[in-house]
C-alpha positions in Angstrom: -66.4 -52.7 13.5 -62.7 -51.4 12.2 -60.6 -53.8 10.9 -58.2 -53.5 14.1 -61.5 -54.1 15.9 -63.3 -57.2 14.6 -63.7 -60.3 16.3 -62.1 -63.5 15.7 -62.2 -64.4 12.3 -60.6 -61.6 10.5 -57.6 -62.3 8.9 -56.5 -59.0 9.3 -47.4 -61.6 21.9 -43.9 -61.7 25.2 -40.6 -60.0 26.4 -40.4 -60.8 30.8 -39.4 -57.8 33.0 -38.0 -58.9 36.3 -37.1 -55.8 38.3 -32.8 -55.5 38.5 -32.9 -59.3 36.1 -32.4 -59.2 32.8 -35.0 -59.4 30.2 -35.7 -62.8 28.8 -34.8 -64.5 32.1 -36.6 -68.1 32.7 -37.1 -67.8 36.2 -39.5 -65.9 38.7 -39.4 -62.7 39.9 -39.7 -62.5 43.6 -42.2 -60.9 45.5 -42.3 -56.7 46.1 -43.8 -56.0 49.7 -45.9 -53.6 47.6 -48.1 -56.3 46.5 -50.9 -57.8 47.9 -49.9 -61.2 49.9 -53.3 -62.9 48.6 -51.8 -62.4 45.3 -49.8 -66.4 46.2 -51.2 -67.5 49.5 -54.4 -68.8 47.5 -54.1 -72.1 47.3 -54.4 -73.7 43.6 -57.8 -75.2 42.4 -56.9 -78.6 40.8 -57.8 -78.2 37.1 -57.9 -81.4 35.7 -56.7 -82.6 32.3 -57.6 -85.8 29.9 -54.1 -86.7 29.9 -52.0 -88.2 31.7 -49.0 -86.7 30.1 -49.2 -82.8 29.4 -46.1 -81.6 27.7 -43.9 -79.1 29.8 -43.2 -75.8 28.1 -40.6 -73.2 29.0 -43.2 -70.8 26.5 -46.5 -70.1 24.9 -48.2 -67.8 22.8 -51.6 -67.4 21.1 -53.1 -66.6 17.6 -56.4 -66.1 15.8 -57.6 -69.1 16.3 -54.7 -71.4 17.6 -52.1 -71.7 20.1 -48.3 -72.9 20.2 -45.4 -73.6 22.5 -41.9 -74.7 23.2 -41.2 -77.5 25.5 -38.4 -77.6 27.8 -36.2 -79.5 24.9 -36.9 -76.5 22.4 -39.2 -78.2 20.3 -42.5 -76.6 18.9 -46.0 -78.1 19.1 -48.9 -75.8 18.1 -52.6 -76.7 18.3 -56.3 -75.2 16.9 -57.2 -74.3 13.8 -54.9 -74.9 10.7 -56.8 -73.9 7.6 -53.9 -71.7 6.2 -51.2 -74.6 7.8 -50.5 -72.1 10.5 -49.9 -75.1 13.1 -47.0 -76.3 10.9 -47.1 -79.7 11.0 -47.3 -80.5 6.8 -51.1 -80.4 7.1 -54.0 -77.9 7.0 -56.0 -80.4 9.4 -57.7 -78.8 13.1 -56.1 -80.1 16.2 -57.4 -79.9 19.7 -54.5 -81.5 21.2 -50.7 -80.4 20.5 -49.1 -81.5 17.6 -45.5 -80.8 17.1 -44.3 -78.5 14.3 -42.9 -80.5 11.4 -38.9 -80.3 10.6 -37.4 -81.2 13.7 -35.9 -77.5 14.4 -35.8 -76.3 17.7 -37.0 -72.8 19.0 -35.9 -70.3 21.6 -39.5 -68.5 20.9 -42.5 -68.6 19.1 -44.8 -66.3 18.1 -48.6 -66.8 17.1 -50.2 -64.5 14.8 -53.8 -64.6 13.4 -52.9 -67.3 10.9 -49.7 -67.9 10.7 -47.0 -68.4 13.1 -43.2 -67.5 13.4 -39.9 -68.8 15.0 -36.6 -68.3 16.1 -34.5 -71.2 16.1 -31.4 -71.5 18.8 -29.4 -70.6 16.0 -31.4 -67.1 15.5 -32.7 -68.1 12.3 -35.9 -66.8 11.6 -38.7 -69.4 10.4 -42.3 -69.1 9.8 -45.4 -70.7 8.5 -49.1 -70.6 7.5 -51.2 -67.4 6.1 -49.1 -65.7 3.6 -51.6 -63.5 0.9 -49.4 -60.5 2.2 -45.8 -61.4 2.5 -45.9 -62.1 6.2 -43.8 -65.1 6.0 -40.9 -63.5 4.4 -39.8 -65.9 2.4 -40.6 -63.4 -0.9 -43.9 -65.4 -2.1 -47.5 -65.3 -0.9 -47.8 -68.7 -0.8 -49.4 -70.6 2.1 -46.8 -72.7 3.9 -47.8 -75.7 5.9 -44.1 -76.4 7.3 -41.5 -73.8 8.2 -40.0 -72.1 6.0 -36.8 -69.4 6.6 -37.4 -65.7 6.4 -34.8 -65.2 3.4 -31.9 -63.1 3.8 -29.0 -63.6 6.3 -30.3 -61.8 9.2 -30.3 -62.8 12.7 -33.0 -61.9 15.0 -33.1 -61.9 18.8 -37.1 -61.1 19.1 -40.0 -61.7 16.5 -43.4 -60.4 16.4 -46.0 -61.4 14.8 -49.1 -59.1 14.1 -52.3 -60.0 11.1 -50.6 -59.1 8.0 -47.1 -58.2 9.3 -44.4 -59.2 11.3 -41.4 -57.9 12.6 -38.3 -58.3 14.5 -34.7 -57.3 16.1 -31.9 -58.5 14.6 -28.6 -59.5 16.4 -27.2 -55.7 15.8 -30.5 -54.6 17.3 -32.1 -53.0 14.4 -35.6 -53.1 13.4 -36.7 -55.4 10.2 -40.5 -55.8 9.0 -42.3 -57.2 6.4 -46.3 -57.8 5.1 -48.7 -55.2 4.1 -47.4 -51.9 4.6 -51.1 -50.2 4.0 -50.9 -47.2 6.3 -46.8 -47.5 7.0 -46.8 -49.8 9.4 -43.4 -51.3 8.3 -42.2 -48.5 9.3 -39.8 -47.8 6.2 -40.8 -44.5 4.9 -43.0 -45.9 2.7 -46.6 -46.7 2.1 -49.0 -48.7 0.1 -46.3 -51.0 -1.2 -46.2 -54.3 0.2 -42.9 -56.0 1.5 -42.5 -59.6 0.9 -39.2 -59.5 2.4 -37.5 -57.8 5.5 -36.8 -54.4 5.1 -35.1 -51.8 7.8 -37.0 -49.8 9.3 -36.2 -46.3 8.9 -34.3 -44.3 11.4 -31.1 -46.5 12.6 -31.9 -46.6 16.0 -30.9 -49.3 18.1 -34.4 -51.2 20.0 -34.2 -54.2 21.6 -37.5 -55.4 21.2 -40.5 -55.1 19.1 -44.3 -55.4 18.7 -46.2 -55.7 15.6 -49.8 -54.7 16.3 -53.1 -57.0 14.8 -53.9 -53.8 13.6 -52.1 -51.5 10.8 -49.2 -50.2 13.7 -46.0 -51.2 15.2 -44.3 -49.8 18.2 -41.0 -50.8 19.9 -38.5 -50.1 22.4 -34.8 -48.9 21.7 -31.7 -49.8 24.3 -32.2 -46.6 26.0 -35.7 -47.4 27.4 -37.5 -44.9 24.9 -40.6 -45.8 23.3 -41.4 -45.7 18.9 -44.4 -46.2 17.2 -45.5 -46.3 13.4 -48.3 -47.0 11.4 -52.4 -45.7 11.5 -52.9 -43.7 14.3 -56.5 -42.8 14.1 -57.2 -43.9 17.8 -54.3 -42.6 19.2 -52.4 -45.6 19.0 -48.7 -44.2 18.2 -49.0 -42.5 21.8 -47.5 -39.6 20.3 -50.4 -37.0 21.4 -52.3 -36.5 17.8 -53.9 -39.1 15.6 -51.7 -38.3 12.5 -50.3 -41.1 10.9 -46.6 -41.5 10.9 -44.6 -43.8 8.1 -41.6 -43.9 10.0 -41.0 -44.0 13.4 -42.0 -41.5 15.8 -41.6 -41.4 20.0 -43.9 -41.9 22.3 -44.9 -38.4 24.5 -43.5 -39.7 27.6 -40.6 -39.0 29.5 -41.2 -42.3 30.7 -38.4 -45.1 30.3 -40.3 -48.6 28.7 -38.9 -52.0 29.5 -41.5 -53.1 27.3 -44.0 -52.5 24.5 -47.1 -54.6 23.3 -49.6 -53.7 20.5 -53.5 -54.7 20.3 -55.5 -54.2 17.4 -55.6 -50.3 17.3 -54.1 -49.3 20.9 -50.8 -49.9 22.5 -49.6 -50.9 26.5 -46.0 -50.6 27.9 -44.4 -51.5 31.1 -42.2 -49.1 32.9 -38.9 -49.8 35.0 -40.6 -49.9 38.0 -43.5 -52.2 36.3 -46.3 -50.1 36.0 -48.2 -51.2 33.2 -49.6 -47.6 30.9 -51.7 -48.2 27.7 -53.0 -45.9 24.6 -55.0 -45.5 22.0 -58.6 -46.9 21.6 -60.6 -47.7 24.9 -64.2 -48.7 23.3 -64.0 -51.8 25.3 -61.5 -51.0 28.1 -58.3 -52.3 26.2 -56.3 -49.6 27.9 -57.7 -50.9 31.4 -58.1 -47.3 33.2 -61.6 -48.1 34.7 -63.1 -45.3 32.2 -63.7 -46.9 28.4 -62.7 -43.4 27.2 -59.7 -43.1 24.8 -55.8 -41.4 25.5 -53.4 -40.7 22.8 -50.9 -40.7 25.5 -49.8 -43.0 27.7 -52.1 -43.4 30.5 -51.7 -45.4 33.8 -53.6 -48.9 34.3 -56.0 -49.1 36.9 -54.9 -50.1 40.4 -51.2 -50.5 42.4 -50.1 -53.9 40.7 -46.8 -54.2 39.2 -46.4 -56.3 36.4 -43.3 -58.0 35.0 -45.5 -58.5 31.9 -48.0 -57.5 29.6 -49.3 -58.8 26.7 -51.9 -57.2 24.3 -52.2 -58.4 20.7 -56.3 -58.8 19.8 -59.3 -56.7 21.9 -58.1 -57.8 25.6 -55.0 -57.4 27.3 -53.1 -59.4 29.8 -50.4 -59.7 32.2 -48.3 -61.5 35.4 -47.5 -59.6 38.6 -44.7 -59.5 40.4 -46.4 -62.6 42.4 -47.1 -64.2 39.3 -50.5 -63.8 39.5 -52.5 -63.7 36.3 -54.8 -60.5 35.5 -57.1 -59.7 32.6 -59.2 -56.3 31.5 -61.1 -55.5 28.1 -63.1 -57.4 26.2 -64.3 -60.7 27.8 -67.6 -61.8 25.4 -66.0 -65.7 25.4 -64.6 -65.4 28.9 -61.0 -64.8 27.8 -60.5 -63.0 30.2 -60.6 -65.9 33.1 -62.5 -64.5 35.7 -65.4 -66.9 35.4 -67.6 -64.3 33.3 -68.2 -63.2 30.3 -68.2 -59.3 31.6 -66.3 -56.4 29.8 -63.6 -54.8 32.4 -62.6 -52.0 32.2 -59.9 -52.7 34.7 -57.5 -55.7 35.6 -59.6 -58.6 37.3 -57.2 -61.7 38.6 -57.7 -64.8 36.4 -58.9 -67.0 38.9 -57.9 -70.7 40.2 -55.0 -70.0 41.7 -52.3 -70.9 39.5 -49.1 -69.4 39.6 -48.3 -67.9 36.2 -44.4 -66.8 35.0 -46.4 -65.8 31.6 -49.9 -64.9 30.4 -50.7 -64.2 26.7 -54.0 -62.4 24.9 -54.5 -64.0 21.6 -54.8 -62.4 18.4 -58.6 -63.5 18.6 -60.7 -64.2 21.7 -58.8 -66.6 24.1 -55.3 -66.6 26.4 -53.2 -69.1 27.3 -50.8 -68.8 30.2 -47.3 -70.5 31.5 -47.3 -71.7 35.2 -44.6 -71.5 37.1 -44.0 -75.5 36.6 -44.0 -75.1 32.9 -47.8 -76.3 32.2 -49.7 -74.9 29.9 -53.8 -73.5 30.7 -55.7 -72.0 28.2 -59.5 -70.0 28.5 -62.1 -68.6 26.3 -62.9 -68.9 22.9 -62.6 -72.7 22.0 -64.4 -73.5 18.9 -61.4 -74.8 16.8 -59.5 -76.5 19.8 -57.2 -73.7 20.2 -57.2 -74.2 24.5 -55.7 -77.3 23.4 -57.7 -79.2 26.7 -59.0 -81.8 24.0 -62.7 -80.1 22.9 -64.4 -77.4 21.5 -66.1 -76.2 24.4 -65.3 -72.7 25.3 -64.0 -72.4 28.8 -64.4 -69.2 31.1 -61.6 -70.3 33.6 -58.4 -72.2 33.2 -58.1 -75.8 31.4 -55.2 -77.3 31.3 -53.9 -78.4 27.9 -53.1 -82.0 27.4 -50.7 -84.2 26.2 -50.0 -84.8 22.5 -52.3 -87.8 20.7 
């Protein structure tokens, strides 16, 4: 299996669109007549939890092999696996409940990658911790970081991605900074091969307002005119630009299509459009680009089905996303039933998460599970469970929604 490919293990994602809201906005979108009405009138299947007391979040996100959030207060609390200290709470020690994130900052969003994790406080000040061997914490060391540390430099960032060995984000004057292993270009700054331990600009001076660093060697991201970039290996197509020739800077997407948002998997890439149909690219080996046909595009290509999505999220092998009725659907690669449908079937196109719930935000993990946001702020988790990382108080993997609990 590639190295964009593998499963969990290898060491080596979510901007909201609400139709005529703005992006980033906290609250539901409400429902298109274009949508099918048993999308909400389902009523919800009580999932129970061992506490009590679940935290409330206001965001989540999903790595590797752990999970994270931000309560309604702004603090963080991550949970799973911690061997590189990527749960940043001063330890390396595995968690199956939350445990908040040690130094008492407070976030405005989080972002999991495979082993580490990343923040940006209300301030805009850039923080991350964990995995470090390739510079992806920014701090200009490869040292492993337990507790937060600040990306150095003065930059402010609006949006942060995180990715397996890079990261990347938009600053306050909406360019695009990353930093990490820079193998196949994938930091987009005209160079290649050369590491970058600290955030560099990447090449081109256009304006984007958000960004996505892929679990694979690419990045892609939108500018402030609704046009679509990508950068990086492009051997499955994954730039979208119509070719598989690598590109070290960045290079648009072959689409007259205007993107409100962009998301990267492991080598393939998935984009919402203004009216919020979800398109995908790049490798389809396992139905990641969720077209019904397992065969690859190098160009954006529709998802299966009518649905309109105010989200998407792709970051491992499966993909995800939230309707305009907030319910939850899943397609690609489902071998530890992350994609909660109550199997552990491959799909090659969208099937609704079942349960009922009412999601404002699903997430696909850099491994094999997803963890979602209802729209009362609690937090469920599915699939893959073997270091805690569904945060519902076991190991056990899980192929439909479990609510995570309350903090120890």
């Amino acid at each position: 299996m590639s190295r964009s490919t593998r499963m969990p293990g290898a060491r080596r994602a979510t901007i909201t669109l609400c139709i005529g809201s703005a992006i980033l906005s906290g609250f539901a979108c409400k429902p298109d007549t274009g949508m099918e009405p048993s999308a909400v009138s389902e009523p919800p299947t009580q999932l129970t939890s061992s506490s009590s007391l679940p935290l409330e979040f206001q965001q989540v996100t999903a790595g590797g092999y752990h999970s994270c959030g931000i309560t309604l207060d702004s603090q963080a609390y991550c949970w799973g696996a911690n061997t590189f200290g990527q749960l940043g709470d001063g330890t390396t020690v595995e968690r199956i409940r939350p445990v908040p994130v040690a130094g008492g900052l407070r976030f405005r969003q989080l972002e999991a990658g495979d082993e580490y994790t990343c923040g940006l406080t209300l301030e805009d000040r850039a923080f991350c911790w964990g995995f470090n061997s390739t510079g992806v914490l920014g701090d200009g060391t490869t040292v492993q970081r337990p507790r937060p540390v600040r990306v150095a430099g003065t930059l402010r960032f609006i949006q942060i991605s995180t990715g397996v060995y890079h990261t990347c984000g938009i600053t306050s004057t909406h360019l695009a900074y990353c930093w990490g292993e820079n193998l196949y270009g994938e930091v987009g700054d005209g160079t290649v091969g050369v590491n970058r331990l600290l955030p560099v600009l990447v090449a081109g001076g256009r304006r984007f307002r958000q960004v996505s660093a892929a679990r694979g060697p690419h990045s892609c991201a939108v500018t402030a005119s609704d046009r679509a970039y990508c950068w990086g290996l492009n051997t499955n197509g994954q730039l979208g630009t119509g070719n598989r020739l690598q590109s070290i800077t960045p290079i648009r997407v072959a689409s007259q299509l205007f993107f409100t948002q962009i998301t990267t998997g492991g080598d393939y890439t998935c984009a919402l459009i203004n009216i919020g149909r979800a398109y995908c690219w790049g490798s389809n080996n396992g139905g990641q680009l969720g077209d019904g046909t397992g065969g690859d595009h190098i160009k954006p290509y529709p998802v299966a089905g009518k649905r309109l999505f105010r989200s998407v999220a792709s970051r491992g092998v499966h993909t995800c996303g939230v309707t305009l009725w907030n319910v939850g659907y899943c397609w690609s690669f489902n071998f530890y039933g992350q994609a909660g449908d109550g199997t552990t079937i491959d799909r090659l196109a969208p099937v609704r998460v079942v349960g009922g719930l009412q999601f404002s935000q699903v997430v696909a993990a850099q491994g094999s599970h997803t963890c979602g946001l209802t729209i009362d702020h609690l937090a469920y988790c599915w699939g893959w469970n073997g270091h805690g990382q569904l945060g519902d108080g076991t190991t056990e993997n899980q192929l439909t929604p479990v609510a995570v609990v309350g903090p120890s």
